[in-house]
C-alpha positions in Angstrom: 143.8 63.0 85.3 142.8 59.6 84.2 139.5 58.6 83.3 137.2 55.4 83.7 137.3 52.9 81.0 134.4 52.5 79.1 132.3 55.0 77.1 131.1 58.0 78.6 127.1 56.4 79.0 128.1 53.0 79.8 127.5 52.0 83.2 130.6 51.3 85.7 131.7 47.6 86.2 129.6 47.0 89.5 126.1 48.2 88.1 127.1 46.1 85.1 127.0 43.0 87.4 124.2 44.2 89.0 122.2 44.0 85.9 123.2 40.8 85.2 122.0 39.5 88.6 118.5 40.9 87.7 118.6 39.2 84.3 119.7 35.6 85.6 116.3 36.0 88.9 113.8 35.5 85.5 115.9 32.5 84.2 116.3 31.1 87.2 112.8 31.1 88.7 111.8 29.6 84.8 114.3 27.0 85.4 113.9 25.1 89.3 116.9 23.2 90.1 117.8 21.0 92.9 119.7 24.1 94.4 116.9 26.3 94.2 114.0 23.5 95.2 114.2 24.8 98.7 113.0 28.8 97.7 110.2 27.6 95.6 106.8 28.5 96.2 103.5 26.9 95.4 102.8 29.2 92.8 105.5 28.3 90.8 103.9 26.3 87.8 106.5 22.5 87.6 106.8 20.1 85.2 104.0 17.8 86.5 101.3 21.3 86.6 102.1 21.6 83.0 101.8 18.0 82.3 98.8 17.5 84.0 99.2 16.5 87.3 99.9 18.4 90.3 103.2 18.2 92.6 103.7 17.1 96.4 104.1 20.5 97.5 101.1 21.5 95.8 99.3 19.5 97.4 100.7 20.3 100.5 99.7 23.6 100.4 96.4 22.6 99.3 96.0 20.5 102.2 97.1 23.2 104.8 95.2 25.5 103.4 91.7 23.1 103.8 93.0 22.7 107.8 93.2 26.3 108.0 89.2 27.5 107.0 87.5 24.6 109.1 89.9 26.0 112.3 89.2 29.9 111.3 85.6 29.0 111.8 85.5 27.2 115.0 88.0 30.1 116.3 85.2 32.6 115.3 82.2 30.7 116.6 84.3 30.3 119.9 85.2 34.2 119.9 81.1 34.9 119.7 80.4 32.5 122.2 83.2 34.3 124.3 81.5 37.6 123.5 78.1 36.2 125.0 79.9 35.3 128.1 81.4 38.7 128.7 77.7 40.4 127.7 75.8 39.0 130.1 78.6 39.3 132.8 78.5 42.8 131.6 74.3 43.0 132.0 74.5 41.6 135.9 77.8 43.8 136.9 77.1 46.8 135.6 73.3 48.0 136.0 73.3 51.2 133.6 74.7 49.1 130.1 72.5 48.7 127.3 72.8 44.5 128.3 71.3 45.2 131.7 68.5 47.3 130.0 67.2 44.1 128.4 67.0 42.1 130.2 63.2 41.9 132.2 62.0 42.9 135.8 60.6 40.3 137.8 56.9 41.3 138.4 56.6 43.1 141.3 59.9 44.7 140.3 57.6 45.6 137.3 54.4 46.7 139.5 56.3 49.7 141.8 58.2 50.5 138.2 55.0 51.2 137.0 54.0 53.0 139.8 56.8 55.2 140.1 56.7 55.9 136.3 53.0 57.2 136.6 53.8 59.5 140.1 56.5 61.0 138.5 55.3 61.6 135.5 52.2 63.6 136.8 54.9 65.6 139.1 56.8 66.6 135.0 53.9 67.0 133.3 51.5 68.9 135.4 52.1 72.4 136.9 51.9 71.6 140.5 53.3 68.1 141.0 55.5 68.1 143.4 56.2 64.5 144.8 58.1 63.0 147.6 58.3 59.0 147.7 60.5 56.7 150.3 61.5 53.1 148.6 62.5 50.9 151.3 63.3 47.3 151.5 66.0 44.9 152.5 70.1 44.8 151.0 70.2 43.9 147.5 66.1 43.2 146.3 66.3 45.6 143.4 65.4 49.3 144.8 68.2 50.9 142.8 67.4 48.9 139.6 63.7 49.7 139.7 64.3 53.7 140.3 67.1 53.3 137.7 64.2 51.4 135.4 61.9 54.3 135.9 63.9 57.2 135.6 65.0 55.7 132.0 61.2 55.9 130.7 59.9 59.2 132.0 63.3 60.7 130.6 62.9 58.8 127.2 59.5 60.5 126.8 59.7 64.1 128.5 63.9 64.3 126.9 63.2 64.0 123.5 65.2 65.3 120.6 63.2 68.6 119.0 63.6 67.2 115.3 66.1 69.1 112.7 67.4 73.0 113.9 69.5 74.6 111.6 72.4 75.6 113.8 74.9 78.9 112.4 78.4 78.5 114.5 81.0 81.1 114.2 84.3 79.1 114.0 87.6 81.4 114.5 90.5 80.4 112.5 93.7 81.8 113.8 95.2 81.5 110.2 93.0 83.4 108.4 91.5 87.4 108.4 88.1 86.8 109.2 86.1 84.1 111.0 84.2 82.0 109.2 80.3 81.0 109.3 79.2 77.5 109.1 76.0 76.5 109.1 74.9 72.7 110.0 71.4 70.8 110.3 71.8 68.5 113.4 69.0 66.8 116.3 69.4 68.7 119.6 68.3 66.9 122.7 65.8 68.8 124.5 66.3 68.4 128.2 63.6 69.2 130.0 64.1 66.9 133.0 67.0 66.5 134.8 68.2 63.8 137.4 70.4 64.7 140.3 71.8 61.4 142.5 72.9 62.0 146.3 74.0 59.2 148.0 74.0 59.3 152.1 77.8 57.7 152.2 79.5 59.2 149.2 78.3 63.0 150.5 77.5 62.4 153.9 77.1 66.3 155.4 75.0 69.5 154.2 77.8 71.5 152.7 79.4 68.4 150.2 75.6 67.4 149.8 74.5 70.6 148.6 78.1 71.2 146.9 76.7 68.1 144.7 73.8 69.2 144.0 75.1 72.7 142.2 77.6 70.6 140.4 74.8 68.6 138.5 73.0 70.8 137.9 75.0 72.7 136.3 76.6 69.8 134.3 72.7 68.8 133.7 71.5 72.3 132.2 74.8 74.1 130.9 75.8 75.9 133.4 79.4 77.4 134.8 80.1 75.8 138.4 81.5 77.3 140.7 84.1 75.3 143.2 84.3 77.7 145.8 80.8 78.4 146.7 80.0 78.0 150.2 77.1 76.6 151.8 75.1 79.3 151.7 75.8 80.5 147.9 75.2 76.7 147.2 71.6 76.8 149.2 70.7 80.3 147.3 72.0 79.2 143.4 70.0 76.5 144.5 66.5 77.8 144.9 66.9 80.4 142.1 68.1 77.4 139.8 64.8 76.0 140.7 62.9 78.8 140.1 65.0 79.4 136.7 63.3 75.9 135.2 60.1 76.4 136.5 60.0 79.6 134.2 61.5 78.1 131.5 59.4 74.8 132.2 62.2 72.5 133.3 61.7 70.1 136.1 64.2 68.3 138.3 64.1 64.6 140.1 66.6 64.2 143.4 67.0 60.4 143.9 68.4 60.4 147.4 70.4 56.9 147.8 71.2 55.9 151.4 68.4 58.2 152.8 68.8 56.7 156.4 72.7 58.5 156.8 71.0 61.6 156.3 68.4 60.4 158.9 71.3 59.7 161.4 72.3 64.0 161.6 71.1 65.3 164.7 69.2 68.7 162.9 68.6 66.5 159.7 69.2 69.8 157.7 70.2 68.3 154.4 66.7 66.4 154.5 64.8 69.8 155.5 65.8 72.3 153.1 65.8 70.0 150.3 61.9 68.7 151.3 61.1 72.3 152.4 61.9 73.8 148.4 59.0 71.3 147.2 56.2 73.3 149.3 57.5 76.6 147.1 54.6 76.6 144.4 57.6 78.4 142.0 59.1 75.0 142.2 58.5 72.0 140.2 60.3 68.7 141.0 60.5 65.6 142.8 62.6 63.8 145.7 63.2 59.8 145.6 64.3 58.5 149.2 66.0 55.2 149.0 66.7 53.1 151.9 67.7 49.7 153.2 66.6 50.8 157.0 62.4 49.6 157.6 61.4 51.5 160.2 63.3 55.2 158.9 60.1 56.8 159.5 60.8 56.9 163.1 63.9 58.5 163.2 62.5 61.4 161.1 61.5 64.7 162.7 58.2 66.0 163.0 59.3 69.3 160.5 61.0 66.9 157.8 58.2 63.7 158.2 55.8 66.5 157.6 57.3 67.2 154.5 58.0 63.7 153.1 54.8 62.8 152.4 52.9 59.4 153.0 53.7 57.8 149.8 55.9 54.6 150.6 57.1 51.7 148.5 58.1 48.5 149.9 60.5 46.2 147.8 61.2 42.7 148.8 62.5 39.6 147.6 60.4 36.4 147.5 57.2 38.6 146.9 53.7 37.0 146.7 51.6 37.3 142.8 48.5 39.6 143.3 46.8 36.4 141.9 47.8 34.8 145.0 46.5 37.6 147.0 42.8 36.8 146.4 43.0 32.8 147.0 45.4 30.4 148.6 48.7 31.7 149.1 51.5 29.2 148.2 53.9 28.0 150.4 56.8 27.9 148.6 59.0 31.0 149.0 58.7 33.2 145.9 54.4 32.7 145.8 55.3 31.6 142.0 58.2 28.9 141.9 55.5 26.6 140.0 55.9 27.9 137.6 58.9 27.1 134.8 62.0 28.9 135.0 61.8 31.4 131.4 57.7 31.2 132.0 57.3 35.0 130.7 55.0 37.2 131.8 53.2 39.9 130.2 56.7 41.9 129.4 58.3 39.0 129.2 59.6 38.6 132.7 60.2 35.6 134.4 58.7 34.9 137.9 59.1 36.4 141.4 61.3 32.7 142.5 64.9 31.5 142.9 65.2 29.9 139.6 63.0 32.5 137.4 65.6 35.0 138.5 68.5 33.0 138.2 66.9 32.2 134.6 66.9 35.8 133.5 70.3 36.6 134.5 71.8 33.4 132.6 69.5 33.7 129.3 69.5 35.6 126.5 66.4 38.1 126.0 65.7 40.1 123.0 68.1 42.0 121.7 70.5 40.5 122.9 71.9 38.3 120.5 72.4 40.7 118.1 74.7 42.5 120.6 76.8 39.3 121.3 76.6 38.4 117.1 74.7 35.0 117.7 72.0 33.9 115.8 68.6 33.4 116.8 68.7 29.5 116.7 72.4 30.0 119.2 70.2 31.9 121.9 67.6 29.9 121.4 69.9 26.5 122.2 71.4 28.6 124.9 68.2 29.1 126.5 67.3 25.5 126.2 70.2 24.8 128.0 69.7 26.3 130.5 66.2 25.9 131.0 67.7 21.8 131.4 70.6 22.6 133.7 67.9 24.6 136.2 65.5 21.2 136.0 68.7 19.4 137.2 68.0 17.8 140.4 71.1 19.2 142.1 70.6 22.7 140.9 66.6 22.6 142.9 68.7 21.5 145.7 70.7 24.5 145.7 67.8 27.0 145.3 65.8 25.2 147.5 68.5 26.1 150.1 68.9 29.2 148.7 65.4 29.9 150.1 65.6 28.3 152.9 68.3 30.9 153.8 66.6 33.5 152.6 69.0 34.7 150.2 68.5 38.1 148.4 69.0 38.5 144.8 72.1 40.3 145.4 73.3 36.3 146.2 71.8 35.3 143.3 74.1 37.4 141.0 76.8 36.7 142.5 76.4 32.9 141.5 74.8 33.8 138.2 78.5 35.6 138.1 80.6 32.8 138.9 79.1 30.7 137.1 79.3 33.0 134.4 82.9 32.6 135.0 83.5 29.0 135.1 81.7 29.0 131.8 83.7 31.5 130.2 87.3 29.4 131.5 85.7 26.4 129.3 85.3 28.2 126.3 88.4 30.1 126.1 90.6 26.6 126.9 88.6 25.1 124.2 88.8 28.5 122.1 92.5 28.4 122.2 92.4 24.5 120.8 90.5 25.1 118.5 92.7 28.2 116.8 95.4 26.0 116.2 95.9 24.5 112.9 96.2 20.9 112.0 94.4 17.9 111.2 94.8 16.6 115.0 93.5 19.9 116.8 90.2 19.4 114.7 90.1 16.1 116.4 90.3 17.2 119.7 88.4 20.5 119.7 84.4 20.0 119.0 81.9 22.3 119.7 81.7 25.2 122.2 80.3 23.9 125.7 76.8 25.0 126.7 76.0 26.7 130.3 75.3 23.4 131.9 74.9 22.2 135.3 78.9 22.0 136.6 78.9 25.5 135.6 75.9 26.9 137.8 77.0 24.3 140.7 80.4 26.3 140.9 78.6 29.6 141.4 75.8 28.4 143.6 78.0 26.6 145.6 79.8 29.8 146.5 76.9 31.3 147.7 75.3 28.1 149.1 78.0 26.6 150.9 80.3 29.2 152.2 78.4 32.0 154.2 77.9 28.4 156.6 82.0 27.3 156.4 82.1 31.0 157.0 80.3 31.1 160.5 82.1 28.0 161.7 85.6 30.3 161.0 84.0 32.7 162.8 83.5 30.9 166.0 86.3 29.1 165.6 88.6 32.2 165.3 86.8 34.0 168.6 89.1 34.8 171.7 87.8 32.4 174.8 86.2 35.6 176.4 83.8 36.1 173.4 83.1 32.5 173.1 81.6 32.0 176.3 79.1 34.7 176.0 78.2 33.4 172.7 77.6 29.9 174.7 75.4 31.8 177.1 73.6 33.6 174.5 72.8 30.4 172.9 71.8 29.0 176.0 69.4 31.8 176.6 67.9 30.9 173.3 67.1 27.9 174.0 65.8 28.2 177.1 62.9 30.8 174.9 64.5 33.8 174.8 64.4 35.1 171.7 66.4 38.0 172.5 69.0 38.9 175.2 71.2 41.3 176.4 74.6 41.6 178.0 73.4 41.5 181.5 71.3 38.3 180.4 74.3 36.5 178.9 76.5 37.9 182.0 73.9 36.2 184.4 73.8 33.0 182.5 77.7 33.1 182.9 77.7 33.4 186.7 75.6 30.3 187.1 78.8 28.5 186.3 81.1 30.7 187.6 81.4 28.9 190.7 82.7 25.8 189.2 85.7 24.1 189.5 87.9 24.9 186.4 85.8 28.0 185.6 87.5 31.0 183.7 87.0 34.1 185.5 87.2 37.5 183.8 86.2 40.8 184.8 82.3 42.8 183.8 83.7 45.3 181.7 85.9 42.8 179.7 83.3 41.0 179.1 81.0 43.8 177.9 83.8 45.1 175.1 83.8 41.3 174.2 79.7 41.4 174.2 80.1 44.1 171.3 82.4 42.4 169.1 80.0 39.6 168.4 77.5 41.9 166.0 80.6 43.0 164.3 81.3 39.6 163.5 78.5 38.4 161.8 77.4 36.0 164.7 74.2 38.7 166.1 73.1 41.9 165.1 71.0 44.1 166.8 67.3 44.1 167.0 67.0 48.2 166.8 69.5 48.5 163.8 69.8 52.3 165.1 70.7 52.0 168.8 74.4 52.7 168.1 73.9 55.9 166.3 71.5 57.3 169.4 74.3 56.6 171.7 72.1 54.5 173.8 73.9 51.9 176.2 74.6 48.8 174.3 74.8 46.3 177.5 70.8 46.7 177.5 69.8 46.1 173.9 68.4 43.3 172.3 70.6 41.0 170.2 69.6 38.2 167.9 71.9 35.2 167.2 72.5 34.5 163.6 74.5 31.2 164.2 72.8 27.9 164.4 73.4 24.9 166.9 75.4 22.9 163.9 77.4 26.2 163.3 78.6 26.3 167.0 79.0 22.7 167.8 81.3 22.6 164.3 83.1 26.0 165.6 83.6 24.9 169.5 85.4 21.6 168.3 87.3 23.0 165.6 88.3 26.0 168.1 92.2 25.8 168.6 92.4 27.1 172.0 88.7 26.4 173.4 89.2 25.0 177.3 87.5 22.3 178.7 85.3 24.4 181.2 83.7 26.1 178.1 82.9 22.8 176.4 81.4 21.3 179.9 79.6 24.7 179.8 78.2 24.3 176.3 76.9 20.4 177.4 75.8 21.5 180.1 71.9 20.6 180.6 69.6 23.1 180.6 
């Protein structure tokens, strides 16, 4: 066998010229050539650094390096700014964040908060106060928010946490003999009220009403739940749940969201048992009916309006100041638009108007800078800001017709939201400049753009503008049938009929039946075509519950929602309207 040349320890030929690779890296780097300019880097001392100068590439670095700070802090003032956006898109979207719980009722918003704070928090704290109370008001003026509002503070102060309980836990481990005993200090939260939500649409019977109800409150109070309990066992763990937390004393609030579907069931069961457990001295809690539907006191029975109680809240949207009350009431629609948008009340609300509303959902309160990472003088500018864009004359024409319309503050967020939007396109085009590095982006990108008035004339021009464009696609879009009952309808109205019927419009369409070029269709077409227009948007009913009693619609009252602009616009724009319907329309009355 031959052997390797070299000495036994000596390394073999190829680690040999690996070594000297390693050895020549040092000399190399020590010496730059023109062959090795191009791998250099700007830490690499040169011959001008040592004598005193500094080289082109130095300086290069040095200047791309000055670039990059100045366009690392306009990036991060531009991703705060962005953050602010998404918060108070966040606070008028979503009603339960911590955003939304800064930001301030309106005052009477305040007044039946206050209210409802004190009734329900004599039915927690005393031992017999049981309390039903029936919030009703038109789509969209804050019900929900308020209750929401309320429940928060009696549950802040009767849910307390019970200070520091030294808690022993017995922790298995399946490694080892014996289990093992820890023992920690930690806050528990002492629940003593619990909230259980019903909503007429999402459980709409007795049995998945009820089925809710067990569910949680067992998820409310630690308890196992049971899927597969019927009605019955869900109406009996019920009541001795009930009587469970009156013992141990433990009280219960029912918010009951959409109360009018439950209204609509022929026995109205779901409304009776729950209503009948408050009259069971055993039993301490308290039920919240919440409806859209004015008049849902009439389409309660005598056993469950018995039970409900007489305590009702109305929320609306303008509302009148109680200092208004006592002297002369103002005109304007709100009772305070005199005042400035931002003018704060006692809680630091803004005012019961258009552009006080508006003005809270577009500024920022307190608290919330430090969320979105702002500084005091940024929300203070942004405030400013806005306060100027709602002055604009073109933003006072748009709330002014926002009143005029009668618009509920439902509308109002949803401009507040899109403008929102618009705003927050702005700042992450500009955003995205200003990120990039370079002496020219600095040039172009320059501070991030305020909330100003192109941004709140986008959103309110949504709201402002299309519901009309949408009526006049309405009527433009209606078969020939409809359309000429929505002629006679309007004709009706202007002869002083406030209201009419099918066998009014169908009278009113006879008169011209007779006439040469007349379209001729038969009574019960034109009484399917009668029903389609409050599905449409053009008329609704004037008893909003005449189609659940199964009453005959030919003979109730309908008002028109469409104006004499809205229909001339739609009867000219109409792709197939014939001439007998236009004659009919110009027709003097």
């Amino acid at each position: 066998m031959g052997k390797q040349p070299g000495s036994p320890g000596s390394p073999s030929p190829r680690k040999r010229k690996g070594r000297g690779q390693e050895q020549a890296q040092p000399q190399q780097a020590r010496t730059p050539t023109k062959g090795t300019g191009s791998s250099m880097h700007c830490s690499t001392p040169s011959m001008a650094t040592r004598a005193g100068g500094i080289s082109p590439r130095a300086a290069a670095c040095t200047t791309t390096n000055a670039d990059e700070l100045p366009s690392a802090a306009a990036a991060a003032n531009f991703q705060a700014w962005e953050r602010t956006n998404s918060l108070l898109r966040e606070a008028i979207v979503n009603g339960g964040s911590k955003a939304a719980g800064l930001v301030p009722l309106r005052p009477s918003l305040r007044r039946i908060k206050d209210d409802l704070v004190r009734i329900l928090d004599e039915a927690v704290s005393s031992h017999n106060g049981n309390a039903s109370i029936l919030i009703h008001g038109p789509p969209g003026t804050g019900k929900t928010l308020v209750v929401e509002r309320a429940l928060q503070d009696v549950c802040t102060k009767h849910n307390g946490p019970a200070g520091s309980v030294s808690i022993e836990t017995i922790s298995t481990n399946t490694s080892a003999a014996a289990p093992t005993t820890t023992s920690n200090t930690t806050s528990i939260a002492v629940r003593n009220v619990g909230v259980v939500r019903l909503n007429g649409l999402l459980q709409p019977d007795e049995r998945t009403a009820f089925q809710e109800v067990a569910k949680q409150l067992c998820r409310e109070f630690g308890q196992k739940f049971v899927k597969s309990a019927t009605f019955d066992d869900n109406l009996v763990f019920l009541k001795g749940m009930l009587h469970a937390l009156y013992k141990c004393l433990k009280k219960v609030v029912f918010i009951v969201d959409e109360f009018q579907q439950y209204a609509k069931k022929g026995k109205q069961q779901m409304l009776y048992y729950l209503l009948d457990m408050l009259q069971d001295s055993k039993i301490q809690a308290a039920v919240i009916g919440v409806s859209s539907v004015h008049n849902i006191v009439e389409d309660l029975e005598k056993r469950v309006l018995s039970r409900v109680g007489r305590r009702r809240m109305l929320v609306t949207f303008p509302a009148i100041s109680l200092e208004e009350v006592g002297g002369a009431v103002s005109l304007s629609p709100g009772g305070g638009a005199a005042r400035s948008p931002g003018a704060a009340g006692p809680e630091g609300g803004g005012t019961d108007s258009y552009d006080g509303l508006l003005y809270d959902m577009l500024a920022l309160h307190a608290g919330m800078a430090d969320l979105a990472g702002l500084s005091a003088a940024a929300a203070a500018a942004h405030n400013a800001a806005v306060t100027r864009a709602l002055k604009d004359t073109r933003i006072s024409n748009c709330i002014n017709k926002l009143a005029l319309i009668g618009a509920p503050p439902q509308h109002v967020a949803l401009a507040a939201e899109a403008a929102l939007a618009a705003w927050g396109d702005d700042l992450r085009q500009q955003g995205a400049a200003a990120a990039g590095t370079g002496q020219q982006a600095r040039r172009s990108t320059g501070p991030p753009p305020p909330l100003g008035v192109g941004h709140l004339l986008t959103g309110l021009g949504g709201v402002v503008d299309t519901p009309e464009r949408a009526l006049v696609d309405v009527v433009r879009g209606l078969p020939v049938i409809s359309l000429v009952l929505l002629v006679a309808a309007h004709r009706l109205l202007q002869k002083g009929q406030q209201l009419c019927n099918f066998e009014m419009a169908w009278d009113e369409y006879r008169s011209i039946q007779a006439h040469r070029g007349a379209i001729a269709f038969t009574k019960p077409a034109a009484a399917a075509a009668w029903q389609t227009l409050p599905l449409s948007g053009l008329a609704h009913f004037a008893d909003t519950n005449v189609e659940s009693r199964g009453r005959d619609l030919s003979y109730a009252g309908v008002v028109l929602l469409v104006g004499y602009s809205d229909l001339d616009r739609g009867i000219r724009e109409h792709p197939h309207c014939p001439d007998a319907v236009q004659k009919f329309y110009l027709q003097e009355i």
